[in-house]
DSSP file (Angstrom, degrees, kcal/mol; ACC not computed):
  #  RESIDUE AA STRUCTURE BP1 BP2  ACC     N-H-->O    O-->H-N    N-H-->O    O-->H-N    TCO  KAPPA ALPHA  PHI   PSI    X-CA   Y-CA   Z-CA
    1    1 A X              0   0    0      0, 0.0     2,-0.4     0, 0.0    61,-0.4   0.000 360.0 360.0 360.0 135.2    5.5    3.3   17.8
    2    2 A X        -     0   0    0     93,-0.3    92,-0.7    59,-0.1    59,-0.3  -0.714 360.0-155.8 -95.0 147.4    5.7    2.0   14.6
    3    3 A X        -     0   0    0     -2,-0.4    56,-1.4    56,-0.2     2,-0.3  -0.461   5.3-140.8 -97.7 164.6    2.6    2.1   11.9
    4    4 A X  E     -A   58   0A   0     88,-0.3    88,-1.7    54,-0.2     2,-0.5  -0.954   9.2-145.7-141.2 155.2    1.6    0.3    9.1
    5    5 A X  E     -AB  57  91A   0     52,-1.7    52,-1.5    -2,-0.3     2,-0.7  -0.892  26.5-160.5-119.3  80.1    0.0    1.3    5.6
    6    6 A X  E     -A   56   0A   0     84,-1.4     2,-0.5    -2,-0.5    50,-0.2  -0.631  10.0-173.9 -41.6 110.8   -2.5   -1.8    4.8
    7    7 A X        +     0   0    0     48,-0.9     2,-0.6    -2,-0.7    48,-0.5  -0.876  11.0 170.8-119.6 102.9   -3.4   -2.0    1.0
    8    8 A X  E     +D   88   0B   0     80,-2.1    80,-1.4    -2,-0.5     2,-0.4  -0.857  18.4 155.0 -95.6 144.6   -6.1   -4.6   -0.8
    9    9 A X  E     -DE  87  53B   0     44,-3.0    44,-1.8    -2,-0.6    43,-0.9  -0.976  39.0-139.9-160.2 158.0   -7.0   -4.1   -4.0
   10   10 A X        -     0   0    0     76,-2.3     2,-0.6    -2,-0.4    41,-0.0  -0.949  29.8-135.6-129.3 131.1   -8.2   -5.9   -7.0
   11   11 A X        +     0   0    0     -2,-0.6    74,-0.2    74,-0.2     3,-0.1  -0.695  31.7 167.1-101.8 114.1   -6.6   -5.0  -10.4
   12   12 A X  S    S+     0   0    0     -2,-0.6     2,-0.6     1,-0.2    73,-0.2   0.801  74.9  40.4 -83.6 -50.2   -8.4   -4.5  -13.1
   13   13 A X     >  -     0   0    0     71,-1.5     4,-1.2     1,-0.2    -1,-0.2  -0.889  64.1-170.3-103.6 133.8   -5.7   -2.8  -15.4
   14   14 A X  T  4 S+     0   0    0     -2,-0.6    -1,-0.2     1,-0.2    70,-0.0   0.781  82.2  45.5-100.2  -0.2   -2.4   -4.5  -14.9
   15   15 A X  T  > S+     0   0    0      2,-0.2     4,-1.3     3,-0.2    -1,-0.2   0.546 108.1  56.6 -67.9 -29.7   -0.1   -2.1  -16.8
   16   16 A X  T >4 S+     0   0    0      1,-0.2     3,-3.8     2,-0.2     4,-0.5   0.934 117.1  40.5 -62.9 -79.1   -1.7    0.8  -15.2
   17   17 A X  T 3< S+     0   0    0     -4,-1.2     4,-0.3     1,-0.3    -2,-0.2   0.350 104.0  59.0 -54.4  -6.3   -0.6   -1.0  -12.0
   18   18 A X  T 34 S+     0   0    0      2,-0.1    -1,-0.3     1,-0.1    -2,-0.2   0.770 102.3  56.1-107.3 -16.3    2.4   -2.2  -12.8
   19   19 A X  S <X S+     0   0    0     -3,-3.8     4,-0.8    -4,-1.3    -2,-0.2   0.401 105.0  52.9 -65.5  -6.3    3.5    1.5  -13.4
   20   20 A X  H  > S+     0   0    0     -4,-0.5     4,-3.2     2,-0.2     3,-0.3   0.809 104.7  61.1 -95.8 -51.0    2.3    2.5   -9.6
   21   21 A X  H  4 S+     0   0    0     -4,-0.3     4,-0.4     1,-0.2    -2,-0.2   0.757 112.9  33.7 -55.7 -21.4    4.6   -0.5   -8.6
   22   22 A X  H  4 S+     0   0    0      2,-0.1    -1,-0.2     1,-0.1    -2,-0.2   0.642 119.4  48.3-111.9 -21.1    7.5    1.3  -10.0
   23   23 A X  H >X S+     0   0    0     -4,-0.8     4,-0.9    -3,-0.3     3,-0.8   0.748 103.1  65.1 -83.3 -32.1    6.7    4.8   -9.4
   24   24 A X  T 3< S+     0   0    0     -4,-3.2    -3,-0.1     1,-0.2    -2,-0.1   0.825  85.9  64.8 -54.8 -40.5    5.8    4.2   -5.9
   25   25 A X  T 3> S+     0   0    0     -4,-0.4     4,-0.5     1,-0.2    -1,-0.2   0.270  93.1  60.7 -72.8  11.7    9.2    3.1   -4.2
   26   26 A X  H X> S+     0   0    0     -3,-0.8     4,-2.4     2,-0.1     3,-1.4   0.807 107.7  45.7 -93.2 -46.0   10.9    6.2   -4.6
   27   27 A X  H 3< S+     0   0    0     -4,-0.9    47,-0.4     1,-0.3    -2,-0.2   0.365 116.1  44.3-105.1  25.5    8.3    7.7   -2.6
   28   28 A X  H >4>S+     0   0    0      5,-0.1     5,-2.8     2,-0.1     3,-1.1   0.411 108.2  62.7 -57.9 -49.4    8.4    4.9    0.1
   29   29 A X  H X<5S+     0   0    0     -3,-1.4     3,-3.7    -4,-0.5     2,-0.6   0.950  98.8  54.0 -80.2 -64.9   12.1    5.1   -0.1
   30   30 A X  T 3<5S+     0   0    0     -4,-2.4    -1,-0.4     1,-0.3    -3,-0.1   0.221 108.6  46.0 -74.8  33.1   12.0    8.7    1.1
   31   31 A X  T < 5S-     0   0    0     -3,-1.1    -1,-0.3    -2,-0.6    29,-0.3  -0.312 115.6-109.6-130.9  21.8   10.0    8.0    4.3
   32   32 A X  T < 5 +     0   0    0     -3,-3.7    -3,-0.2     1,-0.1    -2,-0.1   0.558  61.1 163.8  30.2  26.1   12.0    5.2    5.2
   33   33 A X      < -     0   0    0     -5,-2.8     2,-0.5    26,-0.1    26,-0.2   0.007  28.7-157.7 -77.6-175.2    9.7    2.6    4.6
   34   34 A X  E     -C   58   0A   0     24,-1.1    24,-1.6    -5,-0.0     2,-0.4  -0.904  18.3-132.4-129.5 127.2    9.6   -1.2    4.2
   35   35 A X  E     -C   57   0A   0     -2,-0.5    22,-0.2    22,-0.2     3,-0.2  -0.426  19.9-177.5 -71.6 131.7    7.1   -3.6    2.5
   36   36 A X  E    S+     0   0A   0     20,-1.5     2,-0.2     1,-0.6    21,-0.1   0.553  80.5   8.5 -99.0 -11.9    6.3   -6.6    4.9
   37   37 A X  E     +     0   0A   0     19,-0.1    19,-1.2     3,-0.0    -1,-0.6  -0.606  68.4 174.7 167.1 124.8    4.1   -8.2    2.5
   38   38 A X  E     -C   55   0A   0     17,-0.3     2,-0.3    -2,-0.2    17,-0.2  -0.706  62.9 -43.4-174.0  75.1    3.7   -7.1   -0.9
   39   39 A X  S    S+     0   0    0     15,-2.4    15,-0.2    -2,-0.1    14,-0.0  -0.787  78.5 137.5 105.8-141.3    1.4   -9.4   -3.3
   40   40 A X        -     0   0    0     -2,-0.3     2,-0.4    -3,-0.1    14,-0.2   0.067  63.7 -53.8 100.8 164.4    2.1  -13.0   -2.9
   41   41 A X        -     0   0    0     12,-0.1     2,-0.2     2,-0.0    12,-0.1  -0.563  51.9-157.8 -96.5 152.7   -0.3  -15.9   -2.8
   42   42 A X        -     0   0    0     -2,-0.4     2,-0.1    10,-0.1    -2,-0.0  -0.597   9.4-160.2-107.9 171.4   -3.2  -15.7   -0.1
   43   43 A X        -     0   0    0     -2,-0.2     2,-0.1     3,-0.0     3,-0.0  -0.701  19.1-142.0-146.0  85.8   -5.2  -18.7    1.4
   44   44 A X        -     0   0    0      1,-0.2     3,-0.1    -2,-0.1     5,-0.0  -0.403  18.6-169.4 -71.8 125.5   -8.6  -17.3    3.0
   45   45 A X        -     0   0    0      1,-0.3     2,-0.2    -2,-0.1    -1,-0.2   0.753  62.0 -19.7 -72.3 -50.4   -8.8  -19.5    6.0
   46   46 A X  S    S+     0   0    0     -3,-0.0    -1,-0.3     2,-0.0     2,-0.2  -0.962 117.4  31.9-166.8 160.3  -12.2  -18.7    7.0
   47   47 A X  S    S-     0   0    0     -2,-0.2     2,-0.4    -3,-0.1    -3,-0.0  -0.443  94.9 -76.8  92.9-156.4  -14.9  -15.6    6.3
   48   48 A X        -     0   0    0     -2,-0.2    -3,-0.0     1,-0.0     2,-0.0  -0.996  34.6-167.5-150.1 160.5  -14.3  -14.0    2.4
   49   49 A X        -     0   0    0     -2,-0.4     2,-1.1     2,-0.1    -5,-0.1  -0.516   7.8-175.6-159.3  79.5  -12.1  -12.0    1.1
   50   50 A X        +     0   0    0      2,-0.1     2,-0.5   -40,-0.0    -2,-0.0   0.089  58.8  89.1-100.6  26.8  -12.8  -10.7   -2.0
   51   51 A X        -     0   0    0     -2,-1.1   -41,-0.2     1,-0.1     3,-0.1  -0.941  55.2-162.8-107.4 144.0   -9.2   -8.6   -2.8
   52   52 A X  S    S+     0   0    0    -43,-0.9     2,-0.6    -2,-0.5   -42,-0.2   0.419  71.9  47.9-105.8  17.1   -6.8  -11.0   -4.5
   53   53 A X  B     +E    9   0B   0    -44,-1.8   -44,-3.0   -12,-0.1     2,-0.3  -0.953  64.1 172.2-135.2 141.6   -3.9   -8.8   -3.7
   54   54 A X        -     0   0    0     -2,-0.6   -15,-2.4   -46,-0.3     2,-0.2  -0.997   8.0-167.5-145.4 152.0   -2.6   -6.9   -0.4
   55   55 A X  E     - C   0  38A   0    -48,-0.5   -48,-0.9    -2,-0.3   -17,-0.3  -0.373   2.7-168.3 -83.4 164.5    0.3   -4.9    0.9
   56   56 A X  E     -A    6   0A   0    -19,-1.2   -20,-1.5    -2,-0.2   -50,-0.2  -0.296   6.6-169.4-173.5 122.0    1.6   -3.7    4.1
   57   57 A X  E     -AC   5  35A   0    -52,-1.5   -52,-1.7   -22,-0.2   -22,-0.2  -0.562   9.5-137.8 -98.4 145.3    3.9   -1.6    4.3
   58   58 A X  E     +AC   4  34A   0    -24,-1.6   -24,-1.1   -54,-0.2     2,-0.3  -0.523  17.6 175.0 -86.8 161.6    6.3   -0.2    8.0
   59   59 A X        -     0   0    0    -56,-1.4   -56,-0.2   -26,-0.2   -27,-0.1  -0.759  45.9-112.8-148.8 175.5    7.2    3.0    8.8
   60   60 A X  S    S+     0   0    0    -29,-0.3     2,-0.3    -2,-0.3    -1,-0.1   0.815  94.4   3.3 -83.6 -36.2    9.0    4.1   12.0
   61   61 A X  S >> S-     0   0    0    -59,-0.3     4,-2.6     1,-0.1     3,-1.5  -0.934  73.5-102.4-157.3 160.9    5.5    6.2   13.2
   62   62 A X  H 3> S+     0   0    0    -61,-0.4     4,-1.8     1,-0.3     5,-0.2   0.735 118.0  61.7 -66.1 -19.7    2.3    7.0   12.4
   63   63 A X  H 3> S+     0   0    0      2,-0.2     4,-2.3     3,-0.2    -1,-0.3   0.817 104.3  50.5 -74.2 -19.2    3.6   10.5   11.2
   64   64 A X  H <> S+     0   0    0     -3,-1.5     4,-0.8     2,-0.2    -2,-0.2   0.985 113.6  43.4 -74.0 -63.3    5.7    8.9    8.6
   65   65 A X  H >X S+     0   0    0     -4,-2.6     3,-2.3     1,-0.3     4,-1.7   0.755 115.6  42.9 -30.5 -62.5    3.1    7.1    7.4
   66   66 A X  H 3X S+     0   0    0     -4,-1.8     4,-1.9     1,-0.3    -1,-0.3   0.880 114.3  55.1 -69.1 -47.5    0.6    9.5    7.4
   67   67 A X  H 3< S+     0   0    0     -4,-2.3    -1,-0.3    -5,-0.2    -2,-0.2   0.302 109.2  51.3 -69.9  11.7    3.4   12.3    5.8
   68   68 A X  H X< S+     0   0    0     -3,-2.3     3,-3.4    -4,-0.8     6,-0.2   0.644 106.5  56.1 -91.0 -76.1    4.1    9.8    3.0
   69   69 A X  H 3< S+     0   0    0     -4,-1.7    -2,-0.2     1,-0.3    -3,-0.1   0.689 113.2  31.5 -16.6 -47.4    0.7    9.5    2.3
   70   70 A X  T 3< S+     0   0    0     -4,-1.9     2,-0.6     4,-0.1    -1,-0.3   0.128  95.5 133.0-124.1  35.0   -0.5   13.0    1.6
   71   71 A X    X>  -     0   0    0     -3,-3.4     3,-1.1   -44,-0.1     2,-1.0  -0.757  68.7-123.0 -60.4 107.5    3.1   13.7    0.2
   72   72 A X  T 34 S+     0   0    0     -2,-0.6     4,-0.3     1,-0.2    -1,-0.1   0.523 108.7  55.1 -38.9 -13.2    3.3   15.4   -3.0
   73   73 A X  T >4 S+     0   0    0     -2,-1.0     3,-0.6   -46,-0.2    -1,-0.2   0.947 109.9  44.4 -57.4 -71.3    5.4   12.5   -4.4
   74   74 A X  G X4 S+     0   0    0     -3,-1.1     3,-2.3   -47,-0.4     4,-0.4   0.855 109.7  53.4 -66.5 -38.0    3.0   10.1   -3.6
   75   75 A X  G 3< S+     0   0    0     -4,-0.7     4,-0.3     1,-0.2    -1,-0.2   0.626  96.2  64.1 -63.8  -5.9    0.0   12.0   -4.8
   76   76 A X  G <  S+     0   0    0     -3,-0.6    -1,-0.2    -5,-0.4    -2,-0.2   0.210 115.6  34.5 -93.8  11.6    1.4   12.6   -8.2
   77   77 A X  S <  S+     0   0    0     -3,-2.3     3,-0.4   -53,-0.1    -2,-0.2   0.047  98.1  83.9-134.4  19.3    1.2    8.2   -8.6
   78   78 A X  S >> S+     0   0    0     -4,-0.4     3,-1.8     2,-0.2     4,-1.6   0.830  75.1  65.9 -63.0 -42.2   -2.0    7.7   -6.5
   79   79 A X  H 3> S+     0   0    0      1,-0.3     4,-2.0    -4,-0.3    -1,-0.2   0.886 104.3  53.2 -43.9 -38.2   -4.1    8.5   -9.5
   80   80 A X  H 34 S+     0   0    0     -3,-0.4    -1,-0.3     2,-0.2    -2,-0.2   0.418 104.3  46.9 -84.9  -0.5   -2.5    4.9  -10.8
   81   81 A X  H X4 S+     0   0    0     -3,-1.8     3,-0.7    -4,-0.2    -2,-0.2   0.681 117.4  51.8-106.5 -40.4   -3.3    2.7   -8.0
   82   82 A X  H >< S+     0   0    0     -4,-1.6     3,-0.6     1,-0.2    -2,-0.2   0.846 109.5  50.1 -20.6 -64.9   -7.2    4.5   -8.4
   83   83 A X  T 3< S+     0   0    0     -4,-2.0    -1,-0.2    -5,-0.4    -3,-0.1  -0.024 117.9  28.5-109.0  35.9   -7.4    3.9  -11.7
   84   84 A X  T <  S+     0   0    0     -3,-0.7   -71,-1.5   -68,-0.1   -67,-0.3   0.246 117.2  39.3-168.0  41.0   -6.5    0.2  -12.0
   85   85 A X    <   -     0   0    0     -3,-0.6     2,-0.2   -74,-0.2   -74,-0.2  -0.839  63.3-142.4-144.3-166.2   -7.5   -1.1   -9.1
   86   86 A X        +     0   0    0     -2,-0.2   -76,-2.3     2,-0.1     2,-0.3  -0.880  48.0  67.7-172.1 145.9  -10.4   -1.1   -6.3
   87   87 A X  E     -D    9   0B   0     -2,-0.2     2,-0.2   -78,-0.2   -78,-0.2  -0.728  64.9 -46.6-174.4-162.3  -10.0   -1.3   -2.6
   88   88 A X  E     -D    8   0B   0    -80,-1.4   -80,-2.1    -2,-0.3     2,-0.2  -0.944  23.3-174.1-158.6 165.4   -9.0   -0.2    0.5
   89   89 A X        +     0   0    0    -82,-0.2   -82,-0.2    -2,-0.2     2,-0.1  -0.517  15.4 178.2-150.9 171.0   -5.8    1.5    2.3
   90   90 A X        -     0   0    0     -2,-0.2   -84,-1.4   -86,-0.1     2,-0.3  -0.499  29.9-129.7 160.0 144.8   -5.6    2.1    6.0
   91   91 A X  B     -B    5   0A   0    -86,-0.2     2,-0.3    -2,-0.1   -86,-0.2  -0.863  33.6-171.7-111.0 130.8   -2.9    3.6    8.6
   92   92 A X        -     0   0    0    -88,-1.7   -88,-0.3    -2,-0.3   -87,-0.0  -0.919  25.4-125.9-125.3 101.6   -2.7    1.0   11.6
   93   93 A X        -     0   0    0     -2,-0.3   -90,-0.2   -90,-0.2     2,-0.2   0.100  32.5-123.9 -41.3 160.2   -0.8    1.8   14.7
   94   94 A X        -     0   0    0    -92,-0.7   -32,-0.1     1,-0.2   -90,-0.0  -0.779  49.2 -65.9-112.1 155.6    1.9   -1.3   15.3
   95   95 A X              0   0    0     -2,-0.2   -93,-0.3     1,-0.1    -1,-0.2   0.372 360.0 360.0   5.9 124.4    1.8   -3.0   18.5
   96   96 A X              0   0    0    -95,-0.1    -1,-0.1    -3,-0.1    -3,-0.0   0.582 360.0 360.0 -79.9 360.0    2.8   -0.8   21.6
C-alpha cells in the first residue's frame, strides 16, 4: 500500500529553505520517492489554513516512508526545514 509524507510549513528564512529543497532530493531519490504536490498556489475553499506552502510526497509503503524519514541522510538536512520554517509533517497510508 502505498504512503504519503504530507508537509505544511510557513517559511520564514527562504535561503535556509531553499538549501533543504536541494539537499533533500537526493535523500527522496534513494527511497524511491515522488513529490505529488510540491509548493504551488493554494485556494482555501472553506475553514483556514494558515501554511502558505505544502508538499506530499509517494513512496511505495509505509516502511519507505517511514525509513526515509529517520534515515541518516535525511536527518543530516532536517535541521534546515526546522529552522526556516514552522509546521507540520505526517505519514498517511494511501488508499487500500
Amino acid at each position: 500500500m502505498k504512503a504519503y509524507v504530507i508537509a505544511v510549513e510557513t517559511i520564514q528564512d527562504e535561503a535556509m529553505f531553499d538549501a533543504y529543497k536541494q539537499q533533500v532530493l537526493p535523500t527522496l531519490e534513494a527511497f524511491g520517492a515522488r513529490f505529488v504536490i510540491r509548493g504551488g498556489r493554494q485556494t482555501v475553499v472553506e475553514g483556514e489554513w494558515p501554511h502558505r506552502r505544502m508538499a506530499v510526497i509517494e513512496f511505495d509503503s509505509r516502511a519507505a516512508a517511514e525509513g526515509w524519514y529517520a534515515s541518516p541522510a535525511y536527518q543530516a538536512v532536517i535541521g534546515l526545514r526546522l529552522g526556516s520554517s514552522t509546521g507540520s509533517l505526517v505519514i498517511v497510508d494511501g488508499p487500500a
